[in-house]
DOMARGU-182526 format. One record per residue (C-alpha): x, y, z. Coordinates in steps of 0.001 Angstrom, whole numbers, padded with zeros to 6 digits, always signed. Layout:
BEGIN
XYZ ...
// end
This chain:
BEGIN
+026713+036486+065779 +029730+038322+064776 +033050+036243+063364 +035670+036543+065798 +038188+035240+063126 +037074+037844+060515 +037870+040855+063057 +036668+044301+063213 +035340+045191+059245 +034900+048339+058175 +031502+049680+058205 +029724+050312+054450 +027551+053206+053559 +023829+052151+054505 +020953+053464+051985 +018853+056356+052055 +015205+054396+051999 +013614+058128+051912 +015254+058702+048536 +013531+057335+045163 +015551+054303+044071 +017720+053627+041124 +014882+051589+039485 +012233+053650+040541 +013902+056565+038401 +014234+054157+035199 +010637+053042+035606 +009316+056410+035442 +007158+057517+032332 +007973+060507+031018 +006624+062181+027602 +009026+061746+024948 +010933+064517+023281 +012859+065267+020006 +016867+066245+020180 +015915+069931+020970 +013866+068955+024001 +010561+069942+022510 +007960+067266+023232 +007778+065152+019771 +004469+065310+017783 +003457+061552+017262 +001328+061783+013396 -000962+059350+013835 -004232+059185+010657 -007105+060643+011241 -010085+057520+011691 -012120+059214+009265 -009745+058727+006189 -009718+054811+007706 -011508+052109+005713 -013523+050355+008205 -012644+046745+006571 -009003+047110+006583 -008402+049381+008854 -005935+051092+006090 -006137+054790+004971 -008504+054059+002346 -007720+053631-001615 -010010+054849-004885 -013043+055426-001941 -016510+054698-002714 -019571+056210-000524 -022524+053564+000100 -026465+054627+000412 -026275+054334+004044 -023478+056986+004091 -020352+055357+004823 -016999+055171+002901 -014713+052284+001770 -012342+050672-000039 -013657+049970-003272 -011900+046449-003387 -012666+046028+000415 -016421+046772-000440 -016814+044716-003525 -015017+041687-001528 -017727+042065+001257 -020323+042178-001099 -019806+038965-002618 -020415+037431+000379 -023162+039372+002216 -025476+041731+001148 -025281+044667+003864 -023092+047460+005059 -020279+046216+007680 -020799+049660+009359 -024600+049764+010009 -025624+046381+008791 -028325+048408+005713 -029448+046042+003399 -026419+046645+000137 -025708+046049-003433 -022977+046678-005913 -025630+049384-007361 -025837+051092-004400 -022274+052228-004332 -021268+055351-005750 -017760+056998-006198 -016799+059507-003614 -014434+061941-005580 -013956+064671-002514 -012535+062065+000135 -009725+061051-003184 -009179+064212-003580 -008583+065143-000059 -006666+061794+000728 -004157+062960-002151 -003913+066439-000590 -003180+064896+002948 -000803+062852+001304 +001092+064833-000673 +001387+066966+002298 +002867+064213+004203 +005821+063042+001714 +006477+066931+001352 +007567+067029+004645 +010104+064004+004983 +010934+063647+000910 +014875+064955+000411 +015454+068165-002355 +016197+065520-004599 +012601+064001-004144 +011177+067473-004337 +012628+068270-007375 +011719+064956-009263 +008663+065122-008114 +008072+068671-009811 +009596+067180-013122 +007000+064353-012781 +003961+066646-012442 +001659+066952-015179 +001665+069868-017429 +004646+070975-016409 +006740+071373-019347 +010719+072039-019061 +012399+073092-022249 +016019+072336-023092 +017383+075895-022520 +015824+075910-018921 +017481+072254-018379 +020957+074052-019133 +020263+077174-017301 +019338+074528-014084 +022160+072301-014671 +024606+075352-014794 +023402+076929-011420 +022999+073202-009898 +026818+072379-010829 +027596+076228-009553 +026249+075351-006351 +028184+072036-005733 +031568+073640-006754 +030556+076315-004070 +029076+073733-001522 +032599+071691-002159 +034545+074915-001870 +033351+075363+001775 +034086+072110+002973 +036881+071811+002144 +037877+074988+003853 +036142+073880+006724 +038372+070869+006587 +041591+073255+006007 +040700+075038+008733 +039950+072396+011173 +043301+070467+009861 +045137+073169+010360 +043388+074509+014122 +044469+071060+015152 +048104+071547+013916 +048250+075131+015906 +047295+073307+019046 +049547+070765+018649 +052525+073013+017702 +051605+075202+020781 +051787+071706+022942 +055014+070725+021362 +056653+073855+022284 +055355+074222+026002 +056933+071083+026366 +059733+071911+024605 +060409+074855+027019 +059470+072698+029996 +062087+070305+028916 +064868+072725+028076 +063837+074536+031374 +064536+070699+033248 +067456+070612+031206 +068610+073725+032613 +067878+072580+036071 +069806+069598+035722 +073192+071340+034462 +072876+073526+037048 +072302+070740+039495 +075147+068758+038095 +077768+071633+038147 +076856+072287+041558 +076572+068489+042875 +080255+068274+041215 +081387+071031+042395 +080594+069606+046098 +081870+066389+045634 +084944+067844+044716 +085442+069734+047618 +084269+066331+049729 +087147+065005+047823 +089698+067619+048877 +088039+067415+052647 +088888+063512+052651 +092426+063712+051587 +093323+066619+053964 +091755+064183+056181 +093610+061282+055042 +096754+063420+055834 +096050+064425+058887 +095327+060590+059872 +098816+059871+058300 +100668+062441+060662 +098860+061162+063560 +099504+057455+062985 +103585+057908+062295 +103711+060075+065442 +101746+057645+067460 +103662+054966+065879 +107496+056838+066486 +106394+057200+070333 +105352+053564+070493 +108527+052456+069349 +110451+054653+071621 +108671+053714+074612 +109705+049904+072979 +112848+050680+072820 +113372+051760+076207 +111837+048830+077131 +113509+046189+075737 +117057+048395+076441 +116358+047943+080070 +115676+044500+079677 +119080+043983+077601 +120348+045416+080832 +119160+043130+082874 +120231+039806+080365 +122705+037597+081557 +126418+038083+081370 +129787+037324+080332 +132521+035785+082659 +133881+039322+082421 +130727+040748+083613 +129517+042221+080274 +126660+040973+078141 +127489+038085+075986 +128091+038785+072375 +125534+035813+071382 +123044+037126+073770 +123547+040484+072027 +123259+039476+068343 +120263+036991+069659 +118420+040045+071064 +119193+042287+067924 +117911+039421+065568 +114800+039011+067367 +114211+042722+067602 +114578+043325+063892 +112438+040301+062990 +109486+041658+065559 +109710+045064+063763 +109459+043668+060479 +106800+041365+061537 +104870+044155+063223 +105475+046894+060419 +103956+043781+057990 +100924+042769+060033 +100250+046817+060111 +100412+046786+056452 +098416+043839+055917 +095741+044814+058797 +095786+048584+056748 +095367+047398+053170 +093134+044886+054017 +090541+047151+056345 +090784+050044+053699 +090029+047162+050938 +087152+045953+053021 +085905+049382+053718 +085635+050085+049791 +084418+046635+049040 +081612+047444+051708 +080355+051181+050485 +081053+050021+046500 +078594+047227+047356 +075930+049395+049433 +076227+052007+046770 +075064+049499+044095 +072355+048397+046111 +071204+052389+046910 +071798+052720+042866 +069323+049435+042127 +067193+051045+044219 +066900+054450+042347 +066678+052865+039362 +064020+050464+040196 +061851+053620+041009 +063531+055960+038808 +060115+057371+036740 +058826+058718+040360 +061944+060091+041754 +062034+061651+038484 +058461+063419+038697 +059637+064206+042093 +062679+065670+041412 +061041+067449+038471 +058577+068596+040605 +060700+070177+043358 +062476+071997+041493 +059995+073680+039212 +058170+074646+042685 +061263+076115+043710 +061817+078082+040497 +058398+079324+040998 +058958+080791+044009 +058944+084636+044791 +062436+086583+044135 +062890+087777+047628 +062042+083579+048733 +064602+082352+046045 +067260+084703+047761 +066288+083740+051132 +066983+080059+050424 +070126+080752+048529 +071724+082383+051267 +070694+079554+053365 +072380+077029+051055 +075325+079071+049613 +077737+077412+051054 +076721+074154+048912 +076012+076011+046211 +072425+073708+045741 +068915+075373+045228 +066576+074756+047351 +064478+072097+045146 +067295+070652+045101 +068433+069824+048343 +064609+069218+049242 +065322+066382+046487 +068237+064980+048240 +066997+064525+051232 +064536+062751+049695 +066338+059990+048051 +069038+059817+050903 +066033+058562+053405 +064374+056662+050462 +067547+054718+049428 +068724+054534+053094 +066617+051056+054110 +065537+048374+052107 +064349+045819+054656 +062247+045675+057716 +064081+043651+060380 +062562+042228+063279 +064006+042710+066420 +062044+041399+068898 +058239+039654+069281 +055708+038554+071342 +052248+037145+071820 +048929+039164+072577 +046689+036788+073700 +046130+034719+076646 +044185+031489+078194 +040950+033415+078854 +039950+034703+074845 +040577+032905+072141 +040204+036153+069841 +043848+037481+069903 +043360+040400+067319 +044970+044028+068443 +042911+046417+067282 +044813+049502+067908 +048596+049712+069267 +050116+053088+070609 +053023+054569+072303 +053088+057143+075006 +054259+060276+075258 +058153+059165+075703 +057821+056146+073599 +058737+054526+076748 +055436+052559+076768 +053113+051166+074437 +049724+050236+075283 +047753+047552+072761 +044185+046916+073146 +041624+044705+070792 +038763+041668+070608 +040218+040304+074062 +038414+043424+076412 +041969+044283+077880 +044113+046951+077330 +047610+045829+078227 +050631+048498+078700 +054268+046964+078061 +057922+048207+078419 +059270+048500+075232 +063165+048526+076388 +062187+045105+078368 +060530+043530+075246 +063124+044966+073275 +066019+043932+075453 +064772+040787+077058 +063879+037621+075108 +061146+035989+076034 +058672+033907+075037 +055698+035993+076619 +056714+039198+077967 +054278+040412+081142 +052644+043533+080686 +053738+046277+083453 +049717+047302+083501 +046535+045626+082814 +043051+047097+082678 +039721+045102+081855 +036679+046244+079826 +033366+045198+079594 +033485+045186+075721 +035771+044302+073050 +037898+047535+072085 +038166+049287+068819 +041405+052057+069308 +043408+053628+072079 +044744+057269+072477 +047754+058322+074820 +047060+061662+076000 +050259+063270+075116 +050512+065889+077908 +049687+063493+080725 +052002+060133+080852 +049195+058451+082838 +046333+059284+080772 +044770+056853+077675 +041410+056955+076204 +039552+054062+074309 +036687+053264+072463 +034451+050141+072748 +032275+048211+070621 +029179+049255+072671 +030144+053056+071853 +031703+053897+075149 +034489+056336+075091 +036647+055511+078231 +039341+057935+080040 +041621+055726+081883 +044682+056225+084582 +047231+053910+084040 +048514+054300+087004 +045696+053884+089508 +044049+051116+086375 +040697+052975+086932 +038642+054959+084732 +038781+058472+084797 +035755+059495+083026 +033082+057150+080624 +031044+058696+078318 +028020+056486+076960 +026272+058991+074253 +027031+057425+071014 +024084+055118+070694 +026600+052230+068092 +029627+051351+068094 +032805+054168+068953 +035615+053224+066293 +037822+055580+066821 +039012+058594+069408 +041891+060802+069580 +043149+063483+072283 +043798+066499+071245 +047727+067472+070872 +046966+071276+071696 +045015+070771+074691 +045131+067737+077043 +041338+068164+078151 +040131+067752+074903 +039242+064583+073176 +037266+063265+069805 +035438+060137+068907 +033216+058652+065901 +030666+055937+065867 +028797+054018+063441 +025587+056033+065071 +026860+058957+062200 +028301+061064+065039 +031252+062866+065780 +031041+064051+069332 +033561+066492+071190 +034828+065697+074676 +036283+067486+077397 +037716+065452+080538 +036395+068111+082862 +032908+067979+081661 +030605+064811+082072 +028455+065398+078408 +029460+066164+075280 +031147+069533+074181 +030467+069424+070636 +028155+067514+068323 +028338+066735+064053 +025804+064973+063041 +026758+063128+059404 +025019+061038+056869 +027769+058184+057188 +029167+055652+060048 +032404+057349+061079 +035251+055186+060743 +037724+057151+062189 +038795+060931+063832 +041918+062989+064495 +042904+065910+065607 +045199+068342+064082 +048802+068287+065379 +049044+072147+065206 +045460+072848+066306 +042401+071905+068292 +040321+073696+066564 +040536+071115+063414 +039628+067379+063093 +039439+065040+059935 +036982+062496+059834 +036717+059524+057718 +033609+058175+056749 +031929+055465+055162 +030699+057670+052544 +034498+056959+050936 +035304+061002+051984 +037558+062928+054492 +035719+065976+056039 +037951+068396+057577 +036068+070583+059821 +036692+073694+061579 +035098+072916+065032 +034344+076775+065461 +032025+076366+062726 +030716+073159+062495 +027792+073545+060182 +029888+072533+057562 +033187+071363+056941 +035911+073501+055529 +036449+070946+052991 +035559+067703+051171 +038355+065015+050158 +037421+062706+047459 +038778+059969+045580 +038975+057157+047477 +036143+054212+046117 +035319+052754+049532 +035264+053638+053017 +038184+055830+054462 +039234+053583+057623 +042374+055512+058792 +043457+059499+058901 +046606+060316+060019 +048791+063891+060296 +052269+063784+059207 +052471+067720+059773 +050007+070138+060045 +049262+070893+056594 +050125+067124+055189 +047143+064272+055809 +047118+060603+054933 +044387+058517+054448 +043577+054240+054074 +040569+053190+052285 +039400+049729+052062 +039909+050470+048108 +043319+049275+048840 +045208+052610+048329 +046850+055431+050919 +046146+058716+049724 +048426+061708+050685 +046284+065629+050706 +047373+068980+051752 +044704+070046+053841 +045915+073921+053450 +045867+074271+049441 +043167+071678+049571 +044881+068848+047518 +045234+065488+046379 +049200+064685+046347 +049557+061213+045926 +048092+057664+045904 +049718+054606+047266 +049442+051256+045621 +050925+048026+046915 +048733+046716+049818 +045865+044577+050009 +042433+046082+051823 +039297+045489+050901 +037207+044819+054291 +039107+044660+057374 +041054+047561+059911 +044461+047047+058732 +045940+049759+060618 +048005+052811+059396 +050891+055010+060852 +052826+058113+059634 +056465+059827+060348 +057908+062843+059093 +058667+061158+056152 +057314+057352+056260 +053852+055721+055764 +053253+052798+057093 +050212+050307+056645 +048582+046613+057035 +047667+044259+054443 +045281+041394+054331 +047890+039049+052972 +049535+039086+056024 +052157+041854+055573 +053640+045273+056746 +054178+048167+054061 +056035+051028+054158 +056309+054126+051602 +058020+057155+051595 +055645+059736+051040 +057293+061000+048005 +057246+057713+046307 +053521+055937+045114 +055230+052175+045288 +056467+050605+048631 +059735+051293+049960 +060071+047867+051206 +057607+045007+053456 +057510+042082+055705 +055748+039035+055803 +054397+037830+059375 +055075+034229+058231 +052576+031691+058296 +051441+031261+061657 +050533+028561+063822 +047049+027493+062347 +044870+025430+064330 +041998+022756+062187 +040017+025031+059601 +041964+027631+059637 +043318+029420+056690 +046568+031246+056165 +045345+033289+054196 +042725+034913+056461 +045191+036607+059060 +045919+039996+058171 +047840+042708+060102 +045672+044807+062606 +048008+047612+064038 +050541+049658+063655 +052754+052114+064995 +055607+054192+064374 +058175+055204+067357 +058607+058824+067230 +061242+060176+065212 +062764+056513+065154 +062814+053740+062148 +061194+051698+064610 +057370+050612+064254 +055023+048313+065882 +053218+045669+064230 +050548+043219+065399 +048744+041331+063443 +044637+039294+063853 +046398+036062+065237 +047962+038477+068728 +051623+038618+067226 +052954+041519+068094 +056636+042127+066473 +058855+045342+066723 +060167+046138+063382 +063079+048416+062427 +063834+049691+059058 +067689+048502+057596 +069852+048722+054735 
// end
């Protein structure tokens, strides 16, 4: 019975029973072999030369009258006790032994042979000394001492030019290291004068631009401001007009210096509030952007070693660059006077040092009085981001208004459109030609082609024999559809065809499929088997190539272009590869994942991911750490249940937006927008 509370975990490879197992390799007996390979002679004595008694190769051998061969000591022992041969059991007496001179005499041979063949020179050369009738005269000591002490000098000689040589290979290398690096650093140290003249240079000239501006605004405001009091003045003169009069029928003198005195005191008083309201907005303003620029600066510097590398890196890519490339870019950028790496670079830390917080701006709940399982497994918007469809454990696929959950609070917002399923659902796809088109795939393996608007299906396919986890329409052609299942299958669909287009059979459940943004012709699959295969589906009998490096299952692939690919593993890392050069880029550390569907979504520029502790991440895809994340809270736990085993389930960026959706294993779906 599956946990409801646990939701949807991410499938592990399954073993291979027809292979030979790990232990099955280590228990095999195989001959063993010396360092070369060569099977190794075991030397083992020869029975014969064994005394029967002691088992022992035997010592000073003596022959009995029944024909067998001992020990002498072994023999004589035996003897003292019984009176017969321990071989054949022949009546035996001390007289009836008899030394057996050929077996010594062969025993020392064997021997001799024996320590020959392990004894060192040094052995070898005493042992010669020791032999009899070898006589060495003083003269021939000399002579042997004289070549023996030639020989070390020589022998000493060589090693230590060996170690000279080796000493001083080893310095070479090194000094050839140093130097690269040198160059690469004076070459960075070029780039970075250049970049400084020309980022001076340009903020100079934004200088210049702001007080032309500032001028400008200065002329406009005194010209506004002589009209105003003109038209003021006309005002009030027609009003002095109209004031009461003297007995003579003129104005009255009091009444005259009443109405100067209060018109000089509102001038001043206006002229002063102007002032004040000026200095004080323009003081605010700087107090404001001197703040946020601190922040921004914090931020770089809390990062600093990988916007480094990627700076570095952006602009030696640029430098390497064909001639006739370099000019192209410089006459696209001459009026800033940047290169190319360069402004690649700023754009770069602009976005990444644009938003430090993920605000929420509006939430709601999932689930409802029929299912107590609330998680979303999958959340996606449509076409026009105008909808957003979320489907998961509770068999429903419910379609909401995101302006009418953004822009009216509620407690539970209604969905516009609700479709039920006879299993519990795994991930949706918006067809993103046709508005009214999603697909989804079930836990019984059923891939389902829906109408929103009618809330029928479309088209079912039932082939995959497990459970679907994953399907994706194509974003080249709006007939064509992918799914993978834990059967090992990736199958091909086509909404005008009732069976299967295309079939890859794997070795691995298949934890998730998409399709290229810029192609139909190529998908990447995630397996259990902890790889990404990017097929060609022209050629399917193998794929074009093999990602590795994640240590667990790959439960997410998503295209941020058509050459760019991310990837979630349940090794808790995001992994960014260019499918075209067929590279890994980057890894992402921050999140937690080690069993559950946490979701994953990509922008032009943004990652975004679930944890298991409860949380939302974001990177930028240039940076390895997080940009920033939110915490769902704890949540409203019923008896026995732990905080700590909610996790996020979905997400989903708006297009082109720093919006994203979020839901989470408890049915709490939030909308999210990056801030500063």
């Amino acid at each position: 019975m599956e946990e409801l509370s646990a939701g949807p975990l991410v499938p592990a490879v399954k073993p291979d029973l027809s292979k030979p197992s790990a232990v099955d390799t280590d228990t095999t007996f195989a001959p063993e072999t010396s360092g070369d390979g060569v099977p190794a002679v075991v030397s083992e004595p020869d029975k014969d030369f064994l005394c029967p008694i002691c088992m022992q190769i035997i010592k000073d051998a003596f022959l009995t009258a029944c024909g067998h061969s001992f020990c002498y000591m072994c023999i004589i022992t035996h003897l003292r006790n019984k009176s017969d041969c321990p071989c054949c059991g022949h009546f035996l007496t001390n007289s009836n032994l008899f030394p057996n001179f050929l077996l010594d005499k062969l025993l020392k041979k064997t021997s001799a042979r024996q320590m020959s063949k392990t004894a060192s020179p040094v052995e070898h050369f005493r042992q010669a000394l020791q032999k009899q009738g070898c006589e060495v005269t003083i003269k021939d000591l000399d002579t042997l001492l004289s070549v023996l002490a030639e020989k070390k000098r020589k022998m000493e000689q060589e090693e230590a030019e060996r170690n000279m040589q080796i000493l001083l290979d080893f310095l070479h290398c090194l000094r050839k290291q140093k130097v690269d690096e040198l160059k690469e650093v004076q070459t960075d140290l070029q780039f970075i004068k250049e970049d400084i003249s020309a980022v001076e240079k340009h903020r100079m000239d934004l200088y210049h631009a702001r007080d032309r501006y500032s001028v400008k605004l200065r002329m406009l405001d005194d010209s506004g401001g002589r009209k105003s009091w003109h038209s003021s003045m006309d005002k009030k003169s027609s009003g002095l007009i109209s004031g009461p009069l003297n007995p003579r029928g003129g104005l009255s003198s009091g009444s005259l210096n009443k109405k100067k005195d209060g018109k000089s005191q509102i001038s001043s008083l206006v002229h002063g509030v102007q002032r004040k309201e000026t200095i004080s907005g323009s003081d605010s303003q700087y107090i404001n952007q001197s703040g946020l620029a601190l922040v921004r600066k914090k931020r770089v510097h809390t990062q600093f070693n990988d916007l480094q590398e990627c700076y570095l890196q952006k602009r030696r890519h640029a430098a390497d660059k064909s001639h006739s490339q370099q000019e192209r870019d410089t006459n696209l950028i001459s009026r800033e006077g940047y290169s190319s790496g360069l402004e690649d670079f700023q754009s770069v830390l602009t976005t990444f040092t644009r938003y430090s917080r993920l605000r929420p701006i509006a939430e709601l709940r999932h689930g409802d009085i029929f299912h107590s399982a609330n998680i979303v497994s999958s959340i996606e918007f449509d076409r026009d981001d105008d909808l957003f469809a979320t489907a998961g454990v509770s068999r429903r696929i419910k379609v909401f208004d995101f302006s009418a959950v953004v822009n009216e609070p509620a407690d539970a917002h209604c969905p516009v459109v609700e479709m039920s399923t006879r299993s519990k659902l795994s991930c949706l796809s918006w067809n993103k030609f046709s508005k009214n088109q999603i697909a989804s795939s079930d836990y019984e393996g059923i891939v389902t082609v829906w109408d929103v608007t009618t809330r029928k299906s479309l088209m079912e396919y039932e082939e995959h024999e497990k459970r679907a986890w994953s399907v994706d329409f194509s974003r080249t052609d709006p007939s064509m559809l992918v799914s993978g299942s834990d059967d090992c299958k990736v199958k091909v669909w086509c909404t005008k065809q009732e069976a299967s287009v295309l079939n890859i059979d794997m070795k691995a459940n298949i934890c998730c499929v998409k399709y290229n943004p810029g192609s139909g012709n190529y998908i990447a699959v995630g397996s259990a088997d902890h790889h990404i295969h990017y097929y060609d589906l022209r050629n399917i009998s193998r794929p074009v190539h093999v990602f590795s490096g994640h240590r667990k299952a790959v439960s997410y692939v998503k295209f941020l272009s058509t050459d760019e690919l991310a990837s979630a593993s349940t090794d808790s890392t995001l992994r960014l590869w260019d499918v075209k050069e067929n590279l890994a880029v980057r890894t992402f550390r921050g999140h937690t994942n080690e069993k559950n569907f946490v979701g994953l979504t990509v922008s032009n520029e943004f990652i975004a991911c679930g944890s298991e502790t409860n949380e939302v991440f974001v990177y930028h895809k240039e940076i390895s750490k997080p940009v920033t994340w939110h915490g769902f809270g704890s949540p409203d736990m019923d008896d026995g249940e732990d905080e700590g085993s909610y996790f996020i389930s979905a997400v989903c960026w708006k297009s082109d937006r720093p919006t994203i959706l979020t839901a989470n294993s408890q049915g709490t779906i939030k909308v999210l927008v990056l801030a500063t």
